[in-house]
C-alpha positions in Angstrom: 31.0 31.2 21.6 29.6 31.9 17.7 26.5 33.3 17.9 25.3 29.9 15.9 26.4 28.1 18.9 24.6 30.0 21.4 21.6 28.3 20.0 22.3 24.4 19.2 19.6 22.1 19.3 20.0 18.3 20.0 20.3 15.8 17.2 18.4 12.5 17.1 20.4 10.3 15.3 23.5 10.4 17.0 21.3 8.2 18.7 -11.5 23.7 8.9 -11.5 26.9 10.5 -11.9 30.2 8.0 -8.9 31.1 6.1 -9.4 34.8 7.2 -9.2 33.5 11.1 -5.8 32.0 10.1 -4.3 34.7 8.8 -5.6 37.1 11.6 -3.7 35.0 14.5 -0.8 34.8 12.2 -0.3 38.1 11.9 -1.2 38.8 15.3 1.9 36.8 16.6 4.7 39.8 14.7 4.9 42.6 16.3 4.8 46.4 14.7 8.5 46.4 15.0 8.7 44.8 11.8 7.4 47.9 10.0 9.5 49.8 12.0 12.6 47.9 11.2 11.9 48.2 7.3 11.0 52.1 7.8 14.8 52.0 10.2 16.5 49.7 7.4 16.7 52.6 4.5 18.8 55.4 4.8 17.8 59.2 5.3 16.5 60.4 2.1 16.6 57.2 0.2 13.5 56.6 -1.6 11.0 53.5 -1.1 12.2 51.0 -2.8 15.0 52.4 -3.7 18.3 49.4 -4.1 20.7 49.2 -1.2 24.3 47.9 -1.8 25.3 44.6 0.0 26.5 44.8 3.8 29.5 43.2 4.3 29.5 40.6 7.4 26.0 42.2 8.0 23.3 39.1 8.9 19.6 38.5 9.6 19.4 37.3 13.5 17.4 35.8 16.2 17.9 36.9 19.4 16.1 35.7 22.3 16.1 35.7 26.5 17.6 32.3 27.4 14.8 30.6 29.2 15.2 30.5 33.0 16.2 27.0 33.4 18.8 27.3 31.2 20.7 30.1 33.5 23.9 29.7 35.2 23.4 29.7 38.6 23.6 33.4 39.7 22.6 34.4 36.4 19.8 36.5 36.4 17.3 36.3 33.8 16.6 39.1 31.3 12.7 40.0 30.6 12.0 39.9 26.7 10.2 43.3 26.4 14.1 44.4 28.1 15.7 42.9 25.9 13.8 44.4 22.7 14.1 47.7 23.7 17.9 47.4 24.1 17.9 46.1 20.8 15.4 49.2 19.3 18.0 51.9 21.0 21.1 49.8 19.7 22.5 51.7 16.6 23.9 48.6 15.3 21.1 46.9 15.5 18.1 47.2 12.8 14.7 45.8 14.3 12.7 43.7 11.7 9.9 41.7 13.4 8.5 40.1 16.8 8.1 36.5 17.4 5.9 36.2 20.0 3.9 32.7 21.4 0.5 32.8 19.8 -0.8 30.0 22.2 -3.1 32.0 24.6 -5.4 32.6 21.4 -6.0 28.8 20.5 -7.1 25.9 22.1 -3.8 24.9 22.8 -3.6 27.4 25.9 -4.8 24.6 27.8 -1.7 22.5 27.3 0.9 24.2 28.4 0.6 27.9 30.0 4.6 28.5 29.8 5.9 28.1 26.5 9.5 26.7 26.5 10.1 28.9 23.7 10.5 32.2 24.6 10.0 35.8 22.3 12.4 36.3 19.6 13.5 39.3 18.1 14.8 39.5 14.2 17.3 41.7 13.7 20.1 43.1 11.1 23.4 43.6 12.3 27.0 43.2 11.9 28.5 39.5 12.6 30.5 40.9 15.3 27.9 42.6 17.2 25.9 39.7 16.8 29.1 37.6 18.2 29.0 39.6 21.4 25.5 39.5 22.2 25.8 35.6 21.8 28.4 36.2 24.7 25.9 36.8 26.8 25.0 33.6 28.6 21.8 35.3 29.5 20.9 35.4 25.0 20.5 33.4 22.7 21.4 34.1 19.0 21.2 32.3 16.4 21.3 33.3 12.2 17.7 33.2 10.5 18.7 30.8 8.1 16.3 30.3 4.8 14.1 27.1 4.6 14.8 25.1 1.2 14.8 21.5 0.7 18.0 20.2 0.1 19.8 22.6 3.3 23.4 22.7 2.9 25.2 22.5 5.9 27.6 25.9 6.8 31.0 25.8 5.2 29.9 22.9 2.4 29.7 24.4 -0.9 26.3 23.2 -2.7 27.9 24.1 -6.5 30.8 24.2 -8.2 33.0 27.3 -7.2 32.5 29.5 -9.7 35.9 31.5 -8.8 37.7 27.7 -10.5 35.0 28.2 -13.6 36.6 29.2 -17.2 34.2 31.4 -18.1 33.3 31.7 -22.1 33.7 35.2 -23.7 30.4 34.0 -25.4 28.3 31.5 -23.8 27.7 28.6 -26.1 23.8 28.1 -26.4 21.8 24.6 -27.1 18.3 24.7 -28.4 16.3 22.1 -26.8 12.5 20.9 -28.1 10.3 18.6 -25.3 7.5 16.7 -26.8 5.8 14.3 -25.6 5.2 10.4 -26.7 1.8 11.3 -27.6 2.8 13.8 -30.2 2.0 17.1 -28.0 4.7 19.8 -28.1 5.2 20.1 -24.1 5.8 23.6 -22.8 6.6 24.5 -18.9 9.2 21.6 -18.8 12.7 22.2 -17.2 15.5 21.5 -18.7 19.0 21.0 -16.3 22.1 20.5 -18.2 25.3 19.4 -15.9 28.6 20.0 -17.5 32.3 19.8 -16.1 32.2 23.6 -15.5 28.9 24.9 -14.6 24.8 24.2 -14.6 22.3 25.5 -16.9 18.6 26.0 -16.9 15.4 26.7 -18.9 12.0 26.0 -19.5 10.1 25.3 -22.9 8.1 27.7 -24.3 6.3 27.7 -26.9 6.1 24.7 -29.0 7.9 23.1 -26.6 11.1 25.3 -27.0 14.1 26.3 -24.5 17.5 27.2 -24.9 20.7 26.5 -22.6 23.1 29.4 -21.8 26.6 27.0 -20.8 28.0 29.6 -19.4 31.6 27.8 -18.8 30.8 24.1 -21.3 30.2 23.6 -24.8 28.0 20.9 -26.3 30.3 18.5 -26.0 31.6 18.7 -22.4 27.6 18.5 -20.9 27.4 15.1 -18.7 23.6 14.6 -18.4 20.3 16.4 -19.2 17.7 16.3 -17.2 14.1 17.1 -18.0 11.0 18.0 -16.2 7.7 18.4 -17.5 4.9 20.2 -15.9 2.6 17.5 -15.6 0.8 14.5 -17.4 4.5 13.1 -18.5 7.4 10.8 -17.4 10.8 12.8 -16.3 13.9 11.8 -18.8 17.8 11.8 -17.5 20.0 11.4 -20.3 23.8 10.6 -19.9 26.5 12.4 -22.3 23.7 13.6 -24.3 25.3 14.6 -27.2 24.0 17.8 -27.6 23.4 19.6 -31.3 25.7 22.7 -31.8 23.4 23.8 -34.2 20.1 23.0 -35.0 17.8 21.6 -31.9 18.2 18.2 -30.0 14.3 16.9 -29.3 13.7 15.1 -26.4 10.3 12.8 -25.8 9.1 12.0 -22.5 6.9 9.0 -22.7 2.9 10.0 -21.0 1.4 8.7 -17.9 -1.6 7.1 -20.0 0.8 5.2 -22.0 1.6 4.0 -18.8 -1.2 3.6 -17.2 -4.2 2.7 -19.4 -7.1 5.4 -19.4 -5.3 7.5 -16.5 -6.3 10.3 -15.1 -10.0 9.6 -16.6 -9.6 5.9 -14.8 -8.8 6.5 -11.2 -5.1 5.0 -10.1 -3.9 3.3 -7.2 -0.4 4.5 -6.6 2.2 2.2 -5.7 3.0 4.0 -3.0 -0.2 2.9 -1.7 0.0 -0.1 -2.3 3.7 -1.1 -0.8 1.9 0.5 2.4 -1.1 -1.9 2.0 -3.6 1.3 2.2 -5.6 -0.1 -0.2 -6.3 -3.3 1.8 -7.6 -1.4 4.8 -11.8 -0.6 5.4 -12.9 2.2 2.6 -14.7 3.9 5.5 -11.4 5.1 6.5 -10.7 9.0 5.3 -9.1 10.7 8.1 -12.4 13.1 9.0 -12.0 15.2 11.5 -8.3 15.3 11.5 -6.4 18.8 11.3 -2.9 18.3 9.4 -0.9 21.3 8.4 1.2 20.9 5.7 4.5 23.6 6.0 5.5 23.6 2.8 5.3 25.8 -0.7 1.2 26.4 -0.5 -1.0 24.8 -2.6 -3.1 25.0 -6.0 -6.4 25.0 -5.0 -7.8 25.5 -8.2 -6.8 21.4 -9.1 -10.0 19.6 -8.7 -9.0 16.7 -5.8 -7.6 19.9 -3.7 -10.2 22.6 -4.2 -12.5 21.7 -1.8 -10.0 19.6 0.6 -7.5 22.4 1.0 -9.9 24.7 2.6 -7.3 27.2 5.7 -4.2 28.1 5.4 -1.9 31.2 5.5 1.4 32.7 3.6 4.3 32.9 6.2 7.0 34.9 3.3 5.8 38.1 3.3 6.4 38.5 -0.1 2.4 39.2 -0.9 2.2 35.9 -1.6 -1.0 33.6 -0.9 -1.4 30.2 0.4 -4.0 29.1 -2.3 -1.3 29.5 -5.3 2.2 27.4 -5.2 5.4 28.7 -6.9 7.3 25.2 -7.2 4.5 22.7 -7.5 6.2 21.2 -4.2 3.0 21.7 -1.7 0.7 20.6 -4.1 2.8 17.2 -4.7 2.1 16.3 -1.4 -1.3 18.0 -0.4 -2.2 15.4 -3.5 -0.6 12.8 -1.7 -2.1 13.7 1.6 -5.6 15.0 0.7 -6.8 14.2 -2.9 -10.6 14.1 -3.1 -12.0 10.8 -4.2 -13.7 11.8 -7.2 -13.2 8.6 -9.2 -10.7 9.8 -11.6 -7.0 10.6 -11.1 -5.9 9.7 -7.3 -7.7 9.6 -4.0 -5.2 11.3 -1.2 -4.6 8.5 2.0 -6.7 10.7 4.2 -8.9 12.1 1.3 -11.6 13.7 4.1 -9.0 15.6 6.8 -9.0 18.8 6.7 -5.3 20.5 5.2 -4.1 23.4 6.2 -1.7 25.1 3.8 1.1 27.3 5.5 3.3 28.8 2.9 7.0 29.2 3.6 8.7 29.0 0.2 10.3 30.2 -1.6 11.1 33.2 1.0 10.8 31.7 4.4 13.0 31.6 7.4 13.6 30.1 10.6 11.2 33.0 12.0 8.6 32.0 9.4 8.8 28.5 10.9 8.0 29.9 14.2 5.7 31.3 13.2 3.7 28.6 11.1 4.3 26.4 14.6 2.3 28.9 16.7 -0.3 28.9 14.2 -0.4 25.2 14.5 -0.8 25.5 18.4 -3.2 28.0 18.2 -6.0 26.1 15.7 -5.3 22.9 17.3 -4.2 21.0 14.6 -3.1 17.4 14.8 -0.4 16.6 12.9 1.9 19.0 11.0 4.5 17.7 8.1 7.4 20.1 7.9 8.7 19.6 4.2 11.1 22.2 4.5 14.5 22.1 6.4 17.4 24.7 7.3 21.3 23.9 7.2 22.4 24.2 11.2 20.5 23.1 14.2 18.4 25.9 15.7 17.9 25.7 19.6 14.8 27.9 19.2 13.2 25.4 16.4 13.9 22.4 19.2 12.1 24.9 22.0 9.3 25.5 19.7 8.8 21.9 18.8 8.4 21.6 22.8 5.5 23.5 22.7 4.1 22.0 19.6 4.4 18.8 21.7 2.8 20.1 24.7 -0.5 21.2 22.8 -0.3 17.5 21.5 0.6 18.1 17.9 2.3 15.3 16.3 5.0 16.5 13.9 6.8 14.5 10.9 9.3 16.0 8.4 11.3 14.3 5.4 14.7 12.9 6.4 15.9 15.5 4.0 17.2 14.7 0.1 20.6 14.5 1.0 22.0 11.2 0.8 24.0 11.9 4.0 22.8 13.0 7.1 19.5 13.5 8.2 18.9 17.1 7.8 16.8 19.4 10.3 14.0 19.8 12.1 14.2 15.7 11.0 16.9 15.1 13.7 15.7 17.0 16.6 13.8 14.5 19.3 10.4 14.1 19.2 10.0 14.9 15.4 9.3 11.3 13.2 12.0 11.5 10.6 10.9 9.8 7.5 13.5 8.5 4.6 12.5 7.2 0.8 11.9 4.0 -0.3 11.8 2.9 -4.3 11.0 -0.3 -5.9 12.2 -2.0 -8.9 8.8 -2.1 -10.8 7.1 1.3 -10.1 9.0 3.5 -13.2 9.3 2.6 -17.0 12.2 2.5 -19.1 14.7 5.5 -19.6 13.6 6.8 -16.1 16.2 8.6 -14.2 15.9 6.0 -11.3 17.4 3.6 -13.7 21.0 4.7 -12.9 20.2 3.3 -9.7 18.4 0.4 -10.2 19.8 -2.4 -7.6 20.6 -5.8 -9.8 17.5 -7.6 -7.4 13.8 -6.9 -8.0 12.0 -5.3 -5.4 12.6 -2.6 -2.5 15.8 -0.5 -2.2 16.6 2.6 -0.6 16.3 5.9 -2.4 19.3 7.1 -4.2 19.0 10.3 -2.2 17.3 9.1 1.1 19.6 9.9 4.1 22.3 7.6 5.3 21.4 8.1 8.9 21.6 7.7 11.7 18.4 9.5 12.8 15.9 7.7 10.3 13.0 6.5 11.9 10.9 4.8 9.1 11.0 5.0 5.3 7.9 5.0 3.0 7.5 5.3 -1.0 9.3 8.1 -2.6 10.0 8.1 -6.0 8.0 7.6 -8.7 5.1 8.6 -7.0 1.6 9.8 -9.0 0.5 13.0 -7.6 -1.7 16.0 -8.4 0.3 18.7 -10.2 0.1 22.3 -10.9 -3.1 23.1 -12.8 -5.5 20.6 -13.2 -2.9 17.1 -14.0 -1.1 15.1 -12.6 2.7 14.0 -12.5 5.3 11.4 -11.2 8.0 13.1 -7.7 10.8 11.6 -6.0 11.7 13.3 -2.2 11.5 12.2 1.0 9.0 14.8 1.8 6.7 12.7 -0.9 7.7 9.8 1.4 6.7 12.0 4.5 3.5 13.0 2.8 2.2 8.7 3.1 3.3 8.6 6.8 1.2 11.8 7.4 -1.8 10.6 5.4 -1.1 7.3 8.0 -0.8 9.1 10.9 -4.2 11.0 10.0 -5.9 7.9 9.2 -4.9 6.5 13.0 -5.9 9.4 14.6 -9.4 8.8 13.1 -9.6 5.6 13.4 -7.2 3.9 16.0 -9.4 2.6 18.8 -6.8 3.9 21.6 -6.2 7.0 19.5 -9.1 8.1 18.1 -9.9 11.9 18.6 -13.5 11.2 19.6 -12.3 9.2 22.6 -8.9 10.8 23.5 -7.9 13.7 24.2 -5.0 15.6 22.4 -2.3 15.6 24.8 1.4 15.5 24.6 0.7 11.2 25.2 -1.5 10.6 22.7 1.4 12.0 20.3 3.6 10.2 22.1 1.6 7.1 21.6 1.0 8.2 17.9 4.5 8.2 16.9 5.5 5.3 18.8 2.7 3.1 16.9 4.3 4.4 13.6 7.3 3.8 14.3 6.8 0.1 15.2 4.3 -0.8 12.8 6.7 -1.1 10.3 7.5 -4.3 7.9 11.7 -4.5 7.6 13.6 -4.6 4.4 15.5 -7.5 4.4 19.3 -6.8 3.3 19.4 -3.4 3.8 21.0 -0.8 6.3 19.1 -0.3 9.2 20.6 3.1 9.6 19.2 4.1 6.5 15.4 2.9 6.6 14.7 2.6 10.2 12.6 0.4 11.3 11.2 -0.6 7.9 8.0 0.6 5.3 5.0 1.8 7.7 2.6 -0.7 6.7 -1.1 0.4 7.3 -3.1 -2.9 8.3 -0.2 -3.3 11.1 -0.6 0.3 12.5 -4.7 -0.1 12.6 -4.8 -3.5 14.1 -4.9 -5.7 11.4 -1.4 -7.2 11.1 -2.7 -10.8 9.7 -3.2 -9.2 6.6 0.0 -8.8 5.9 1.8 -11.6 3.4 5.7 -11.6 4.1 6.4 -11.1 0.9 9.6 -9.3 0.4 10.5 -10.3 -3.1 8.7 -8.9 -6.4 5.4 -8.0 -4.9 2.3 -9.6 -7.1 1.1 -5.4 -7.2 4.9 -4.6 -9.1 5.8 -6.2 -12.7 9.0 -7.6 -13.0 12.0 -5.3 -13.0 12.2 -2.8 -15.7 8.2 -2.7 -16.1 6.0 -0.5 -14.0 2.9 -1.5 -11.7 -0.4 -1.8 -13.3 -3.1 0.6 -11.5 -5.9 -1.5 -9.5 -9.7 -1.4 -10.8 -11.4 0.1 -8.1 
């Protein structure tokens, strides 16, 4: 038995309170053994800080009791404070934190007073110690994998292998200039440039500058160019590019108020929105009173629709990070999406007046961190949490934990994963809605990157990178989607966790406003979740010609889901919202 196999979880498809009380019952769920691993983990004599050369077969660890239920008969069980302390004396073993159930200090401890998850240790050690503790059939161990968002599963190389590269004595370098359609020299844009040997990457600078190190192409031998800018702008893809060896090559990305006429200043309905018929629902609907925690990158409170919606949260990476600033711009995509204040300009989020609850677990985060941000979830009683991130191989204590995320009736959604394959994880476990893209024809302009993809019909079709499934319950918009950006702008996403983002907002708005699930008249129980997802997952309006597999039951479609399903026109063609092919939506007037 590997010590990854000791801890499997089952896959589906093969089918505001204060900030500072947040971070206080956070904390409060890692134990003092984490200083005292990082105080075991440097040698004698070796200053703080000081470098340490790579371990060889050395790994990061979870090691748990296996839960009584789960025993042998005959085995006995072992208690977890035991088990630690075996672990502390071990000299192979370096102690690095305590994962312990936070749900006796929330609400939650109603729910369910014996967590099915039991308290993990972290540990460093050697593979092979770590392969004979996983022998144990009364442990479980299991690798703290990373969170990202595109996981790569274990023995599946994610780049080209740089030991086939032909390295250049000198890498060849390509200036680039970004400016944008209006004139403005853009600056905070990334540049990717794919060759046949490598990947390189840069951001502009000043006057809108970068250049590419090809560390194993020339000019000549890059494929496509991909650029990025911060915010207020179109993305660009370029094939064979035909890159200047000398001089610069100037790229122009076409604005979002060419686009859209008088945008941000003139509020926009997205078209994500409107392929969900959100905008044909009652106005009164907002999602207040509804708890959603978004596990994701944190978020930039400082843009105006999030400063005073994003109000709680707390930074899971240990990194002295903080919830209230985002690295990657990912967390604030779909806070925006989620949570944007209506203040009659830029975008309104689908449940503009919940309350978000930003728990920061990239970049940095682990499985452990995931626990972690679960138990806070249990113990402020929040309703619905959106897992954007995912992790490579199934985690037996992520499906435990889950349990107990159920039990103190939290309804949890994650993005099928960007991966064009299988649905990645936590989306697969049971009990967690997995939700894949959707695109249409008419929500991008000309010289977009979805063009490469464009099916030859107008209308609806599957994400390029949405999952092939099984294990996809529903789809929703994806791509091309308007949302708020780092700073004070705005700018067009593509991910399933963007598609995620509308089912959350959805879910928030039925929790509010549902008459059998309204939080004023039920209570939060492990049904009314149950009920929750099973009402999303039907409420959906099917894609006619398309795999089943890959979308699920269909686009969640918001009139349906409230009660209102005689609203909806079966229209599956070019939608009258959606220009013809090749030309993007016009925004609504409010």
């Amino acid at each position: 038995m590997s010590e990854q196999q000791a801890g499997n979880g089952t896959a589906k498809g093969a089918k505001p309170g204060p900030a500072k009380a947040g971070k206080e019952a956070a904390e409060a769920s890692v134990d003092t053994g984490e200083r005292a691993g990082r105080s075991r983990s440097r040698g004698a004599g070796e200053p703080e800080g000081a470098g340490r050369p790579v371990r060889v077969g050395w790994g990061r660890y979870l090691v748990a009791p296996r839960p009584l239920a789960l025993l042998a008969g005959g085995v006995p069980p072992v208690d977890a404070s035991a088990l630690f302390m075996l672990l502390e004396e071990d000299p192979e073993v370096e102690p690095v934190a305590q994962v312990r159930p936070a749900r006796s200090r929330g609400l939650g401890a109603i729910a369910e007073p014996y967590p099915a998850c039991p308290p993990v240790a972290v540990v460093m050690m050697p593979g092979e110690r770590a392969r004979a503790l996983a022998a144990n059939p009364q442990v479980v161990v299991e690798l703290d994998q990373p969170l990202t968002y595109t996981p790569v599963p274990a023995g599946v190389a994610g780049v080209a292998d740089p030991a086939l590269a032909v390295a250049l004595a000198e890498p060849a370098r390509v200036m680039v200039r970004v400016k944008g359609s209006d004139g403005h020299l853009l600056e905070g844009a990334h540049v990717w440039a794919t060759g046949c040997g490598s990947v390189a990457h840069a951001v502009t600078r000043g006057e809108g500058r970068a250049v590419l190190e090809l560390p194993a192409d020339t000019p000549a031998t890059i494929r496509s160019l991909y650029v990025r800018p911060a915010g207020g702008y179109w993305p660009i893809r370029i094939e064979n590019p035909h890159l200047a060896a000398e001089g610069e090559t100037v790229i122009e990305a076409t604005s979002l108020a060419q686009t859209f006429d008088g945008f941000p200043d003139r509020p926009l309905t997205g078209w994500g929105q409107q392929a969900m018929r959100l905008h044909q629902i009652p106005p009164t609907y907002r999602g207040h009173g509804i708890k959603i925690a978004l596990i994701d990158s944190g978020t930039d409170i400082t843009h105006p629709d999030l400063k005073d919606t994003v109000t709680a949260g707390h930074d899971f990476t240990g990194a002295n990070g903080e919830w209230r600033t985002d690295s990657t711009g990912h967390g604030t995509w779909c806070a925006g999406v989620i949570v944007a204040a209506d203040n009659h300009s830029g975008i309104t989020g689908i449940a503009a007046e919940a309350e978000l609850h930003a728990l920061k677990l990239f970049p940095g985060g682990r499985v452990s961190d995931l626990l972690q941000a679960l138990d806070y979830c249990v113990a402020h009683d929040i309703d619905i949490a959106q897992i954007s991130l995912a992790y490579g191989v199934p985690s037996q204590l992520v499906a435990w934990k889950l349990m107990d995320a159920h039990a103190a009736g939290i309804t949890v959604i994650a993005p099928a994963g960007d991966t064009a394959g299988p649905v990645a994880h936590p989306a697969a476990l049971p009990g967690v809605l997995s939700v894949g893209a959707i695109a249409h024809t008419g929500a991008y302009p000309a010289g977009s990157p979805l063009e490469a993809t464009r099916p030859p019909w107008p209308g609806f079709y599957p994400a390029p990178f949405t999952p092939t499934g099984p294990g996809v319950d529903l789809v929703a918009p994806g791509t091309a989607v308007i949302t708020t950006a780092l700073g004070d702008g705005y700018t067009p996403v593509d991910g399933t966790a963007i598609a995620a983002a509308h089912v959350t907002g959805l879910a928030a708005l039925l929790l509010a406003h549902h008459d059998h699930l309204r939080t004023q008249n039920i209570p939060k129980t492990p049904a009314r979740a149950d009920r929750l997802l099973a009402l999303l997952r039907s409420a959906c309006r099917p894609v006619p010609g398309t795999d089943p597999l890959r979308l699920g039951t269909g686009i969640a479609d918001a009139p349906t889901a409230l009660g209102a399903p005689e609203l909806w026109q079966q229209d599956h063609g070019a939608h009258p919202l959606y220009a013809t092919a090749g030309q993007p939506y016009p925004p609504l007037t409010p």
